[in-house]
Structure formats: C-alpha cells, structure tokens
Backbone bond lengths (Angstrom), bond angles and torsions (degrees), N, CA, C in turn:
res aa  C-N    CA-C-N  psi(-1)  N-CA   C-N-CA  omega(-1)  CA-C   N-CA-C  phi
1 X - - - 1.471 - - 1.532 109.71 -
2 X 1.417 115.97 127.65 1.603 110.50 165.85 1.316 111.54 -60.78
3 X 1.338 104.82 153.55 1.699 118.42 178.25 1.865 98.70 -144.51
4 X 1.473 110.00 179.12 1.274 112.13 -178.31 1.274 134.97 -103.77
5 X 1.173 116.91 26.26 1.568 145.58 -160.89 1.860 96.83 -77.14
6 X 1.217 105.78 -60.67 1.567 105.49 173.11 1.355 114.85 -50.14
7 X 1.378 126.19 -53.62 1.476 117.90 158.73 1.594 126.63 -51.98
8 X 1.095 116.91 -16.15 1.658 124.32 -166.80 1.729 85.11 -97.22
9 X 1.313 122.02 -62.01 1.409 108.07 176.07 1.401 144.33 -43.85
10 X 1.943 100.92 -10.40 1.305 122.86 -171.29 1.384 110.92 -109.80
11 X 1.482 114.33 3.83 1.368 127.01 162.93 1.864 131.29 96.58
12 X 2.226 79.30 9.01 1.553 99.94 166.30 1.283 118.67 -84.95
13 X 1.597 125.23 148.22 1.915 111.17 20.20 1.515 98.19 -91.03
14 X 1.356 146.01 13.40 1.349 113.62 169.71 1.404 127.57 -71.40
15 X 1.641 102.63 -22.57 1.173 96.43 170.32 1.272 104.61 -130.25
16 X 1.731 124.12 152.64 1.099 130.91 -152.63 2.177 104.51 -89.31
17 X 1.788 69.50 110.47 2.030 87.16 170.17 1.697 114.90 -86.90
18 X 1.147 140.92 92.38 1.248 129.26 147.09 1.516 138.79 -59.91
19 X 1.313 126.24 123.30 1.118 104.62 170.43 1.762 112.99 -114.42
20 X 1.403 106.86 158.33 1.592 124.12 -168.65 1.172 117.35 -114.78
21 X 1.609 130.52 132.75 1.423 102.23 168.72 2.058 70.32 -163.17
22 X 1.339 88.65 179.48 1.724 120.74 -159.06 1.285 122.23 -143.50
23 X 1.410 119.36 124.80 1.619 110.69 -161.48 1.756 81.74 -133.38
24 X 1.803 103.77 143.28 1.042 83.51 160.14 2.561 83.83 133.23
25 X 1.085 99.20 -14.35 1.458 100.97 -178.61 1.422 121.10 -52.91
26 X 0.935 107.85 -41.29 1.615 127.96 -165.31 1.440 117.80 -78.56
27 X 1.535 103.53 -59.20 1.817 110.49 176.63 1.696 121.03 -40.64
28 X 1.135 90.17 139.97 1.908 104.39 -171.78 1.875 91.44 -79.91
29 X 1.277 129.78 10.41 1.329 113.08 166.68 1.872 105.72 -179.33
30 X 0.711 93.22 156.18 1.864 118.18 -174.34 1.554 120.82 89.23
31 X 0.878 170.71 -142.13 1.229 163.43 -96.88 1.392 114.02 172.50
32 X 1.295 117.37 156.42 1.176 121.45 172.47 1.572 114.80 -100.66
33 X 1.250 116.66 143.43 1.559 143.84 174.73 1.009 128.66 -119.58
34 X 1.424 121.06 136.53 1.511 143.28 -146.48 1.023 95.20 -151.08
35 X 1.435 109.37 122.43 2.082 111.94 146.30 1.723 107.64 -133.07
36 X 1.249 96.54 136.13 2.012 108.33 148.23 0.879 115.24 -94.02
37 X 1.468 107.45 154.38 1.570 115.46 -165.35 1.573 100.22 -156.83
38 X 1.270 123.23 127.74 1.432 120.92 -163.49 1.698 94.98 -143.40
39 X 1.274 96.05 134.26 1.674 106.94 165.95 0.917 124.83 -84.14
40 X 1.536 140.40 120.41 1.669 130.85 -164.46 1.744 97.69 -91.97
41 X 1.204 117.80 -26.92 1.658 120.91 149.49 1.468 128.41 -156.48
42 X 1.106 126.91 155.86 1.808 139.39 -139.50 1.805 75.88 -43.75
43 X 1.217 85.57 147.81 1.378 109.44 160.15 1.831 122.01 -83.80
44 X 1.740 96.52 129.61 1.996 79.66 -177.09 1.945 112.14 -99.71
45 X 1.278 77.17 -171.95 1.709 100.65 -157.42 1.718 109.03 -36.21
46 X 1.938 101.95 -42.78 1.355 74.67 -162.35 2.198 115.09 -92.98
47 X 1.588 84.64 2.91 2.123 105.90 176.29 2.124 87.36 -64.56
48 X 1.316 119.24 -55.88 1.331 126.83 -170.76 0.997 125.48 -65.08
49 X 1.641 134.93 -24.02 1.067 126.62 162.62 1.304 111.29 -74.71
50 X 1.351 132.79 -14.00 1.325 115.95 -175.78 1.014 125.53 -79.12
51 X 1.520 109.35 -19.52 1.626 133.64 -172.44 1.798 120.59 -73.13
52 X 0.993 116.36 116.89 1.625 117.46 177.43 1.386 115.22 -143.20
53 X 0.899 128.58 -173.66 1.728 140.24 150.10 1.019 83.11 -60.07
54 X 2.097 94.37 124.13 1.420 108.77 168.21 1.716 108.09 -75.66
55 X 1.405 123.03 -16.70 1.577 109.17 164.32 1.236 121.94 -72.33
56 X 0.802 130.59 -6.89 1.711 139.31 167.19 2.093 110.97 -74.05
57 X 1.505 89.73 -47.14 1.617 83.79 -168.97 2.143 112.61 -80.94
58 X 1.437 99.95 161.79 1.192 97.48 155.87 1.512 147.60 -59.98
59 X 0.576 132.52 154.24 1.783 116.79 -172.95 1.494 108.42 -82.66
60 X 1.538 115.58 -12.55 1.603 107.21 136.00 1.685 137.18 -43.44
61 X 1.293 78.53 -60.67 1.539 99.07 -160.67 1.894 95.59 -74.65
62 X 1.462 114.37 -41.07 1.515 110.04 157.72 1.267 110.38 -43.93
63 X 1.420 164.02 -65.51 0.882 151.08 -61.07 1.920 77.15 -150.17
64 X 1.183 124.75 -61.48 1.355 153.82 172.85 1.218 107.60 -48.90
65 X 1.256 138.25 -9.56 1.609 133.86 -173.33 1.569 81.85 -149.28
66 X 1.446 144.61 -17.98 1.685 109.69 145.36 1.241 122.21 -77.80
67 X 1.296 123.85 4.91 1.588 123.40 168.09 1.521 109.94 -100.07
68 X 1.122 112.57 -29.59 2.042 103.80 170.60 1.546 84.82 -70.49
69 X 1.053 143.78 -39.75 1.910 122.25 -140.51 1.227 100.66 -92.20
70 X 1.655 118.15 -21.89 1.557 120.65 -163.62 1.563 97.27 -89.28
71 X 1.445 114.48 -36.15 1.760 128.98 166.63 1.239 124.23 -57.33
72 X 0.925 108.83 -12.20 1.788 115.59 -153.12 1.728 101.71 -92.58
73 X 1.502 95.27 131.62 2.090 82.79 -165.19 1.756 91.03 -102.03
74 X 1.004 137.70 22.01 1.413 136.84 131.06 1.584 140.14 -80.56
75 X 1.912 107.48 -20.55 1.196 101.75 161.39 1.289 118.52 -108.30
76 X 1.589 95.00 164.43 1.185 116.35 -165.24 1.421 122.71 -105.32
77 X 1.247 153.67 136.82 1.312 129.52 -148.04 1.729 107.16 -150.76
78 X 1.380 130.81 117.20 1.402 131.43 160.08 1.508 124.29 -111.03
79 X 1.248 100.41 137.84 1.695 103.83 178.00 1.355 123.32 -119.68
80 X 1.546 123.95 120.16 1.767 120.33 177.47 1.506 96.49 -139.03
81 X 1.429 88.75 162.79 1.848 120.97 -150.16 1.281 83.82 -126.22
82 X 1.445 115.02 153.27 1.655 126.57 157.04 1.912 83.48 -140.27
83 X 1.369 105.68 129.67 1.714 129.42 -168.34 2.463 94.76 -74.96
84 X 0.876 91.95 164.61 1.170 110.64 156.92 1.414 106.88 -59.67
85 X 1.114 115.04 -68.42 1.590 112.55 -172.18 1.542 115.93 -60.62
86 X 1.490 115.52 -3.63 1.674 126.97 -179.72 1.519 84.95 -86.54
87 X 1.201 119.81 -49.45 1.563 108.05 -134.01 1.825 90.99 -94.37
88 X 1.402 122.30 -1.36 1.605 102.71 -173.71 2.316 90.92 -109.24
89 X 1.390 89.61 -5.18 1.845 100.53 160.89 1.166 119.16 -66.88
90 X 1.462 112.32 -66.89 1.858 127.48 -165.90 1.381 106.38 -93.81
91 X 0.993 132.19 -42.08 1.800 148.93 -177.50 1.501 106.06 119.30
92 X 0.920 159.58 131.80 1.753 154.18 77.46 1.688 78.09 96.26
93 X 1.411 113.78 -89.06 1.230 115.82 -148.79 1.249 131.64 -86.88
94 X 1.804 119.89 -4.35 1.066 133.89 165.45 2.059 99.73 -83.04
95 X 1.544 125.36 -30.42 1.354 139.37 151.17 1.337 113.41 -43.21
96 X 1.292 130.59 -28.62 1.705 122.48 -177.13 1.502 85.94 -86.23
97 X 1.289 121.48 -72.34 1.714 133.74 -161.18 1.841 92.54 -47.52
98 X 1.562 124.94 -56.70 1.662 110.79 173.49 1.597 112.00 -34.66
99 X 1.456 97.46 -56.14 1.861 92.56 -166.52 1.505 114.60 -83.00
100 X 1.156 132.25 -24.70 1.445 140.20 150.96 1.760 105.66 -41.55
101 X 1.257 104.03 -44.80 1.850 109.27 177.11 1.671 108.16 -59.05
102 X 0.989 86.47 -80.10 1.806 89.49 172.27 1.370 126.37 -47.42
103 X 1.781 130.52 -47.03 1.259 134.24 158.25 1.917 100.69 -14.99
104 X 1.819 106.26 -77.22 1.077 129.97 -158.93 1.971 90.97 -60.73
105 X 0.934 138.45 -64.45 1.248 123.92 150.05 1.336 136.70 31.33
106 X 1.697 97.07 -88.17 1.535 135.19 -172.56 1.557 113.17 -84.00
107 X 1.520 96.02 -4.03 1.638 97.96 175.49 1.487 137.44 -57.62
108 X 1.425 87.07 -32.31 1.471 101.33 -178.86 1.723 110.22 98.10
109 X 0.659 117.44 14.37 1.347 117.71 -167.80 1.613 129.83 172.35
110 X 1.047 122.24 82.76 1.487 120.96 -169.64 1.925 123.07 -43.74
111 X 1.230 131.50 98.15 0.888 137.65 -143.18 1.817 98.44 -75.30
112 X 1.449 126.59 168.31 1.129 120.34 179.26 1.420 117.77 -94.79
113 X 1.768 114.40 -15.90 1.229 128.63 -171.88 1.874 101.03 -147.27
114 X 1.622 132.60 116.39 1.266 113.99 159.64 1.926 104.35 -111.96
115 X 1.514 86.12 147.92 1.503 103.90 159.94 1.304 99.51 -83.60
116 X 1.416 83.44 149.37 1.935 99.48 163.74 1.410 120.97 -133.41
117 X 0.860 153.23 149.36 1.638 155.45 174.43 1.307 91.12 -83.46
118 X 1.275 119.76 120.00 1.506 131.80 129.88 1.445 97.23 138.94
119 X 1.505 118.98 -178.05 1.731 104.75 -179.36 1.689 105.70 -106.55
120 X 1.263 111.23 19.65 1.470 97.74 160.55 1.696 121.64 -120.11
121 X 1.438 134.28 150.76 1.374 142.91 -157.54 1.416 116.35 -92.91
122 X 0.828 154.21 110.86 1.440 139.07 166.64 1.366 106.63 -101.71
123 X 1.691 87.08 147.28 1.845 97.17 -163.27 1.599 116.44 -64.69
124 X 1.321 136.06 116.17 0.978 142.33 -158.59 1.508 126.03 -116.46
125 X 1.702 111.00 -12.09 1.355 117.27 -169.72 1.299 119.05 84.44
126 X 1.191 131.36 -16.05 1.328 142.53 171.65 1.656 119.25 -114.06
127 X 1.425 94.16 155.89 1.988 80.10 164.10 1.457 115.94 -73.09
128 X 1.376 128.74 153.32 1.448 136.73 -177.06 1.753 97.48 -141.52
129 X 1.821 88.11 150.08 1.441 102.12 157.84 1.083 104.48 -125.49
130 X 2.050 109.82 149.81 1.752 103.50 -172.84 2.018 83.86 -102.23
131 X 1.336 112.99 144.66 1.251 134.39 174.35 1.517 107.65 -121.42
132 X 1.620 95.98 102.26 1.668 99.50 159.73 1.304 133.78 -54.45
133 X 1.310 127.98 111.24 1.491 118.33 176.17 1.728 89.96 73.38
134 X 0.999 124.16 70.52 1.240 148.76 179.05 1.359 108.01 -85.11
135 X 1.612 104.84 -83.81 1.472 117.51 161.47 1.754 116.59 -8.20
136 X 1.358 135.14 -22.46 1.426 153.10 -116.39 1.083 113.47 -153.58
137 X 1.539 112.44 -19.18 1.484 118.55 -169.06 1.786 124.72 -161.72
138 X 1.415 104.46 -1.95 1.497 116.11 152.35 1.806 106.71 -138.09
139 X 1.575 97.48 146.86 1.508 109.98 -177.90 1.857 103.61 -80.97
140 X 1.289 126.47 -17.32 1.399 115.11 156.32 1.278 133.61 -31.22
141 X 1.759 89.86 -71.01 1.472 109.85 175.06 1.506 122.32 -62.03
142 X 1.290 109.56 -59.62 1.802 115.00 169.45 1.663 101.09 -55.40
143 X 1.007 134.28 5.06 1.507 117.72 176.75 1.510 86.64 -104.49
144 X 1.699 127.24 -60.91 0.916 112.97 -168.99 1.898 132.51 -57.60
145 X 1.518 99.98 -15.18 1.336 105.58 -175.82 1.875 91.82 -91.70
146 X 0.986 134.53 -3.19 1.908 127.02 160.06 1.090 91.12 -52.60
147 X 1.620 112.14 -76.78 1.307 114.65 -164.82 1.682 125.68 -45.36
148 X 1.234 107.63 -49.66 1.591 102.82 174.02 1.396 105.63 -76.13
149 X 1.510 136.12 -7.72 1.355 107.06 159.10 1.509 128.22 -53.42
150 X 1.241 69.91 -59.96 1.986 102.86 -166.32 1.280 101.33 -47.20
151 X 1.510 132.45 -70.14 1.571 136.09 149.66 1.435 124.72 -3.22
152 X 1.619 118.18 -40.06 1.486 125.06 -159.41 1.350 81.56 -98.79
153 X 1.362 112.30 -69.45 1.521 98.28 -169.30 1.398 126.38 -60.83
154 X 0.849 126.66 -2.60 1.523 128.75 179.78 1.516 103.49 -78.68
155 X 1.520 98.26 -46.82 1.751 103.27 178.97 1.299 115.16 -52.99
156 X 2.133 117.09 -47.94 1.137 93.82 -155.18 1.073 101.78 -86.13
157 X 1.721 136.38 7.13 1.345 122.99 177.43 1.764 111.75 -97.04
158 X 1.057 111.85 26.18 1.486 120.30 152.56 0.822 127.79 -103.79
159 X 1.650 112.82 -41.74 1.514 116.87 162.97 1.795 108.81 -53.57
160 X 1.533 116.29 -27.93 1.781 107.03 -156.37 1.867 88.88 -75.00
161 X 1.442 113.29 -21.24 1.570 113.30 179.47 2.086 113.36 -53.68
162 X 1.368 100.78 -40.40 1.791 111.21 176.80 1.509 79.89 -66.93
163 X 1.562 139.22 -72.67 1.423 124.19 -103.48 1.542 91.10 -141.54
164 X 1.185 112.77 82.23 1.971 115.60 -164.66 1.112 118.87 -84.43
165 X 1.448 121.51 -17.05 1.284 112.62 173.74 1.204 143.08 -75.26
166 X 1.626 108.37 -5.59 1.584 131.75 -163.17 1.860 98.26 -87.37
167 X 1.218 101.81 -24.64 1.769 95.76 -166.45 1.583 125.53 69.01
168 X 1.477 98.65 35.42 1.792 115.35 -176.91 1.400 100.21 -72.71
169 X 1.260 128.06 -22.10 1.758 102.20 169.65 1.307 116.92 -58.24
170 X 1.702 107.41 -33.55 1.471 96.65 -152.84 1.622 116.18 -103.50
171 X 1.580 81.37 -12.47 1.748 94.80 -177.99 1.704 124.33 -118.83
172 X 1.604 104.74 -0.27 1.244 131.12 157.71 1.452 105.48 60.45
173 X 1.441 111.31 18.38 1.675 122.52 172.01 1.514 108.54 111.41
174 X 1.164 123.69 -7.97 1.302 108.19 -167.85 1.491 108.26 -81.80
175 X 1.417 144.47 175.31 1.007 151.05 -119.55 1.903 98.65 -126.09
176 X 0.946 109.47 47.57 1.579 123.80 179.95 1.933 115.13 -83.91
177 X 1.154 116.26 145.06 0.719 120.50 -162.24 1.926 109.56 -57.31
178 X 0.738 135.48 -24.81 1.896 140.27 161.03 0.963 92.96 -56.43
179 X 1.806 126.81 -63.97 1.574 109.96 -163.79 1.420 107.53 -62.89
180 X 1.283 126.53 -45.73 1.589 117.94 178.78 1.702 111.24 -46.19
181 X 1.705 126.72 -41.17 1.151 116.91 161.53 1.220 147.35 -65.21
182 X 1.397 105.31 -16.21 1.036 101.54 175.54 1.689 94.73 -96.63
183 X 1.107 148.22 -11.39 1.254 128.20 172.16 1.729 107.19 -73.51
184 X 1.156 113.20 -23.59 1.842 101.09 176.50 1.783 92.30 -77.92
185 X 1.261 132.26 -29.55 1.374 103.26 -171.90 1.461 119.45 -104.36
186 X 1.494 131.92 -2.89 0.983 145.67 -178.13 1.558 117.36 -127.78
187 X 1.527 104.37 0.59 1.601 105.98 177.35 1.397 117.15 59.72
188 X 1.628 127.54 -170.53 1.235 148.49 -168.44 1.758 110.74 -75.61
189 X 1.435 139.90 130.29 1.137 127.89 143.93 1.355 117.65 -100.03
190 X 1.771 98.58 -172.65 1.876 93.80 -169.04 1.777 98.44 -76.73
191 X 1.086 113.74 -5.32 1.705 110.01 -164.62 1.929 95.35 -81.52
192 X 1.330 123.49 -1.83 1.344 129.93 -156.88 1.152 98.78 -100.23
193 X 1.933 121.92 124.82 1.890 123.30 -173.50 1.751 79.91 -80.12
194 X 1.156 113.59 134.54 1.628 141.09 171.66 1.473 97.56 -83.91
195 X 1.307 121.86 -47.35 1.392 119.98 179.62 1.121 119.52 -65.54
196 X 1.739 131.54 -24.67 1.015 126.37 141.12 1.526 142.31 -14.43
197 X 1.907 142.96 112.89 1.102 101.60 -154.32 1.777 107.38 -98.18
198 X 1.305 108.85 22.11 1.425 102.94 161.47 1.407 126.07 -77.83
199 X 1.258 105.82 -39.59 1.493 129.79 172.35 1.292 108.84 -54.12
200 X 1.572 111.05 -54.53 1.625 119.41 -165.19 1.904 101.11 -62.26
201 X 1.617 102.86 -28.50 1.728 89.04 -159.10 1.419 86.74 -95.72
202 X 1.462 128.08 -28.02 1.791 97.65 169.47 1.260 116.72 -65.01
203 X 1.500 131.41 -16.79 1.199 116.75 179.81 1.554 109.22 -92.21
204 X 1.444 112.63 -13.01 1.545 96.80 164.66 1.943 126.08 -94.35
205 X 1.540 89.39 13.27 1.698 95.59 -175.54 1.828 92.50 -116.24
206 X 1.293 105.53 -4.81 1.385 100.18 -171.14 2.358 83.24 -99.44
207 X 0.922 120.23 -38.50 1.360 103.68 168.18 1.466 137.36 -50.62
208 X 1.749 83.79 -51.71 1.744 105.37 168.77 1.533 113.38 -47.37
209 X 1.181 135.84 -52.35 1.553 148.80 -141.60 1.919 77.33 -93.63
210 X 1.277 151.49 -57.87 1.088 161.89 -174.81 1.478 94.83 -45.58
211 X 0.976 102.65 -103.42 2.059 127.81 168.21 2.221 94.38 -9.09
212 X 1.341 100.15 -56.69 1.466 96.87 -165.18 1.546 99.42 -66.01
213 X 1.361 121.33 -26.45 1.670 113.31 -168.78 1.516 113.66 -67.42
C-alpha cells in the first residue's frame, strides 16, 4: 500500500510535494491522461485507506477515493490531456510527459518538489523525482493516478456512446478481444492511434483486401 513517508522525506507539507502519474499508454485509441495531486497537509487515516494503485482497486472502490480526493479541501488537483493527434505526432511517450506538463500546469500552484511514476522525467519547471512503481509507494502519486483513471474512463465510455462497437466502456481502448471485433466490423475511427501497430496492420490489411477487389 502507498503511504506518505516519501513525501514526508521530501520535506512535506511544508513544502509543496506533488505527485504525477498518467493512465492511458497502452490503449489502441483515446487519449492520454494526467493528474497532480498535492496534499496541502498529511493526509488522515480514513482519506488513506482509500488510496491505492488505481490498477489494483475496483472501479467501485476507484470511484470512492475519486470522490474523497475531488472533496477533500486539502487536496489539490490538476488535469492534462495529450489528443490522439499529439500522440501519433510526438510518440506515446513524449504524449505522457505533454500531458503530465500541463496536468502540473492546472495545478494551481507550482510545486517545490514533483514525484513522477516511472523512471523517466519530463521537463516540468520544477525539480522532480522519477519513482518506479510509484503508484505502489507514495499516496500522491496513487491518488493522482485515481484521478487519471477515473477521468479516462469516463471519457472513453462516452466516446463508446458515438462508437458502440469497440466496447470502450468496458475496455477503455485497450486492445481486447471486442475491440479487435469491432474493428474488423466497423473499421477505424478518428479517436484510433494509426501509429499504433494493431491499427496500422488493420489498416494495411483493410487496404490490401480493397486493392485485391
């Protein structure tokens, strides 16, 4: 379970700890999501138990610790997007560090120290540490990745309302066997990374099969 010891070692709450993290790398379509999330002081027992790796929790229990964090008149909360059309521009991973940029942004407040999930940094204006398995081991970060869950999925199940065949409520874009069906029977939308190479070879077997007729 994350706890706040990594932030307490970094000299919060006097000085302002953010943590960053981004959900959203993997899926064959929709966008990437970013939130910061900063404690203006330690968080108590019962804000902390709710908090985990949002891949660990239920989408109950997600759902239940983005409503204490979004309530909470000590935290603090930023959100940034990098579009489909960012991420088949810059690649995937220069697209997490865009929306991680902006997240940190929208914070409201430039923090003195951010965590980040993963072992690489994106330039932020501040000093940062990257924390592997972050999500895992500070309540910043695992708070901030609720938030960009909860955020992503909400999106892609509005988008699955336009585009029903993909099964984006349930699979939030990632490359599951519905979404593969519904891409042989409903083809490509604009919400779909092309640079992707699942995407790329239905769209180059969906040319081929054309071309051969």
């Amino acid at each position: 379970m994350p706890d706040y010891t990594l932030e307490l070692a970094n000299g919060a709450p006097e000085k302002r700890v953010a943590g960053l993290d981004e959900v959203g790398r993997g899926p064959l379509a929709g966008p990437v999501i970013a939130a910061a999330l900063m404690f203006l002081e330690p968080p108590d027992a019962a804000l902390s138990v709710l908090i985990d790796d949002s891949k660990k929790l239920s989408a109950r229990r997600r759902e239940a610790a983005y409503a204490a964090l979004i309530d909470h008149s000590s935290v603090r909360i930023g959100l940034g997007a990098a579009s489909v059309a960012e991420i088949e521009q810059i690649n995937i991973g220069k697209a997490c560090h865009l929306a991680m940029q902006r997240a940190l942004t929208h914070l409201g407040a430039v923090p003195d120290l951010a965590l980040v999930d993963g072992n690489r940094l994106p330039e932020l204006g501040c000093p940062a540490i990257a924390v592997i398995g972050g999500d895992r081991k500070s309540l910043s970060i695992a708070g901030a990745s609720i938030i960009a869950k909860v955020k992503r999925d909400r999106l892609m199940a509005r988008l699955s309302e336009r585009h029903n065949a993909y099964g984006w409520e349930k699979n939030a874009g990632y490359g599951t066997a519905v979404h593969m069906a519904g891409l042989r029977e409903a083809g490509v939308t604009p919400h779909h990374r092309r640079d992707f190479a699942p995407i790329r070879a239905h769209i180059a077997g969906a040319t081929h099969s054309a071309g051969a007729i």
